[in-house]
C-alpha positions in Angstrom: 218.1 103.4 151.3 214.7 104.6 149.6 211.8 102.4 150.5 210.3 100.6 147.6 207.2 101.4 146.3 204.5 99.4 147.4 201.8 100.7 144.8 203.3 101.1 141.5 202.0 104.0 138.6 201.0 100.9 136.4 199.2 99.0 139.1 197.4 102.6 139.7 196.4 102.7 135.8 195.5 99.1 135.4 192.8 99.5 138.2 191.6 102.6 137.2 191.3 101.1 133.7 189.1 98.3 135.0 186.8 100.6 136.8 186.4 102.7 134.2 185.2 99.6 131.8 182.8 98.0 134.8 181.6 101.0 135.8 182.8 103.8 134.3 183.8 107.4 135.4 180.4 107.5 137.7 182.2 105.7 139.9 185.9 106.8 139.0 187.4 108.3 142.3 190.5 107.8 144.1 188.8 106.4 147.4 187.2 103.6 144.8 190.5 102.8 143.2 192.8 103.0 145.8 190.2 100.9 148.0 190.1 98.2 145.5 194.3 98.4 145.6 193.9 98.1 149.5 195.6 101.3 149.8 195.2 104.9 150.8 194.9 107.2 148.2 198.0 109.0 148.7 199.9 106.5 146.4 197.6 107.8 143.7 198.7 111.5 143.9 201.9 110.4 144.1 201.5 109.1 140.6 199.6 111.2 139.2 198.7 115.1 140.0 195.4 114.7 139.9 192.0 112.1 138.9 192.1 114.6 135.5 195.5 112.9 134.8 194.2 109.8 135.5 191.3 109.8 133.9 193.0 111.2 130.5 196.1 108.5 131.3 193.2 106.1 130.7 191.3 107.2 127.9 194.7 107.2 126.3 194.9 103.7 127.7 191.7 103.0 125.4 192.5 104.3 122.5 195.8 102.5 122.5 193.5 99.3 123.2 191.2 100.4 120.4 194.2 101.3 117.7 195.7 97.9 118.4 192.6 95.7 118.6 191.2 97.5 114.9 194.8 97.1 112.9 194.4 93.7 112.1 195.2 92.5 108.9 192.7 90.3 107.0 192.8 91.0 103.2 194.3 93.8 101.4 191.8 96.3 101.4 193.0 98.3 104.5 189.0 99.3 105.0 187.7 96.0 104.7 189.9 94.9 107.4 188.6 97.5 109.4 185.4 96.8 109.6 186.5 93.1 109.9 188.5 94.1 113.0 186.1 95.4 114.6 183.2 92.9 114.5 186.1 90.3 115.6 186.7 92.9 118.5 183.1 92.4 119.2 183.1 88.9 119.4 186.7 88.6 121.3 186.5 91.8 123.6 182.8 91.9 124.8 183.1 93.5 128.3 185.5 96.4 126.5 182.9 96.3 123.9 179.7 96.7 125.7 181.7 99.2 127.9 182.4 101.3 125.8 180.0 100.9 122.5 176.9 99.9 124.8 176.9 101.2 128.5 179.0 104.4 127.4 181.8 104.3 130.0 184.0 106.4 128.0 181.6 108.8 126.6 180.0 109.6 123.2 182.3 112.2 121.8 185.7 110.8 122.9 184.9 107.1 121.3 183.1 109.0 118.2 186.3 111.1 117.6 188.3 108.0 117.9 186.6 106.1 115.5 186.0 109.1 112.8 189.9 110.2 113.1 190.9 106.4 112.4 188.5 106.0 109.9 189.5 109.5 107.8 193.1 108.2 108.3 192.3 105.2 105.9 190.3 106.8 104.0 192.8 109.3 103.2 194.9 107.0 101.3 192.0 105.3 100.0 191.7 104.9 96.3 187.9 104.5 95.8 187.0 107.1 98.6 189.3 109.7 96.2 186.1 111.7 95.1 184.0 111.2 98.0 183.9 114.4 100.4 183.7 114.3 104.4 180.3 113.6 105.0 180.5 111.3 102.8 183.3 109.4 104.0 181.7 109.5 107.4 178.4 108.1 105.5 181.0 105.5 104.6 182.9 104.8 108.0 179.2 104.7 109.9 177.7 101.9 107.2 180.9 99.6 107.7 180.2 100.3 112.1 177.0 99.1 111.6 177.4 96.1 109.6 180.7 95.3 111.5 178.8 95.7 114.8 175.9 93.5 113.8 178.1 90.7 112.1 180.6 90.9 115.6 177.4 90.4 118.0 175.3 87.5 115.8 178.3 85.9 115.6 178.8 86.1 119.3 175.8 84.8 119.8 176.4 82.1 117.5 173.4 83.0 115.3 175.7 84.3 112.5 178.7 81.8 111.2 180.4 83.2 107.9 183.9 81.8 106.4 186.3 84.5 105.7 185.7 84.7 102.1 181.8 85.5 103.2 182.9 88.4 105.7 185.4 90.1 103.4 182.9 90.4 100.6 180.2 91.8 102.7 182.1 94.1 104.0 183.5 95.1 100.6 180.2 94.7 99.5 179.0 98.3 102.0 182.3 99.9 101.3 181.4 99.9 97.6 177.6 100.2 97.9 178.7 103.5 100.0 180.7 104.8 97.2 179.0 104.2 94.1 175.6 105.6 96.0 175.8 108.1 98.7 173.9 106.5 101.4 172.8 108.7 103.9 172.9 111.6 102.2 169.9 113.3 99.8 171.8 112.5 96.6 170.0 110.5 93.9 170.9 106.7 94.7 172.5 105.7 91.2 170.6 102.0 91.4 166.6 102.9 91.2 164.8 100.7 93.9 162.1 99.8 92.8 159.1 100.7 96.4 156.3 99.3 95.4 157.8 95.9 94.7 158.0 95.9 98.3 154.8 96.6 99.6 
């Protein structure tokens, strides 16, 4: 009779998935993981060929995370309810937050590509976004991040308390501000702001 495995593939990938949001990849080696299993390492290779298959098992493991925790359904404007998603993400997930929007554990380009490609999809199939080209629609995707990141962290802190009516229109509120005036980008803002008012 085969002898049962003691260390398991998923065991492997959930540990490796919580020292990657802790710590991150710095300290992402088989000796660390298999120590905090109270193993050897060699179940590890068993599993998987090498830390490369590991490490991309887990970033797989995060976007999966990601995909699931921004497809929430608040309204029926697909992009508001992104950007709702993600503040509540903020506010429910902060240790897979900071890790990966704050301390980096994941890396710039892997999260950035993430969040672009699921943006774009949306987008896509987008009605008002129709005439808007790429960098445009990334002008679009990065104003919703920021006001979705700064609603999701007040409101974690408990300085920031909005009904849902209040959160939906704010968001919808950037999305159509984005459109109708090209943030970000050099064209000519259609609403004239007035400078000196300010000063």
């Amino acid at each position: 009779m085969a002898r049962k495995k003691s260390i398991t593939d998923t065991q492997i990938l959930d540990m490796a998935y919580q020292i990657a949001i802790e710590s991150g990849f710095k300290y992402f080696t088989a000796r660390n993981i298999a120590r905090q299993l109270n193993c050897s390492t060699q179940p590890i290779y068993l599993e998987f060929k090498s830390m490369g298959e590991l490490k991309k098992a887990v970033l797989m493991r995060l976007r999966k995370d990601l995909k699931n925790k921004l497809s929430g359904r608040y309204t029926s404007d697909p992009v508001v309810d992104l950007g709702l998603a993600f503040a509540d993400f903020v506010v429910k997930e902060p240790r897979l937050y900071e890790a990966v929007f704050v301390s980096q554990h994941f890396g710039v380009d892997a999260v950035q590509a993430f969040l672009r490609d699921q943006g774009f999809k949306l987008l896509a199939e987008y009605g008002p976004a129709a005439e808007l080209n790429e960098t445009q629609r990334l002008d679009l995707l990065k104003g919703l991040w920021i006001v979705a990141s700064g609603m999701g962290i007040l409101a974690a802190g408990g300085l920031l308390q909005l009904t849902s009516v209040q959160r939906s229109e704010m968001m919808l509120a950037v999305i159509q501000d984005f459109i109708a005036n090209g943030r970000f980008t050099n064209a000519p803002s259609l609403i004239a702001l007035d400078q000196t008012a300010v000063m």
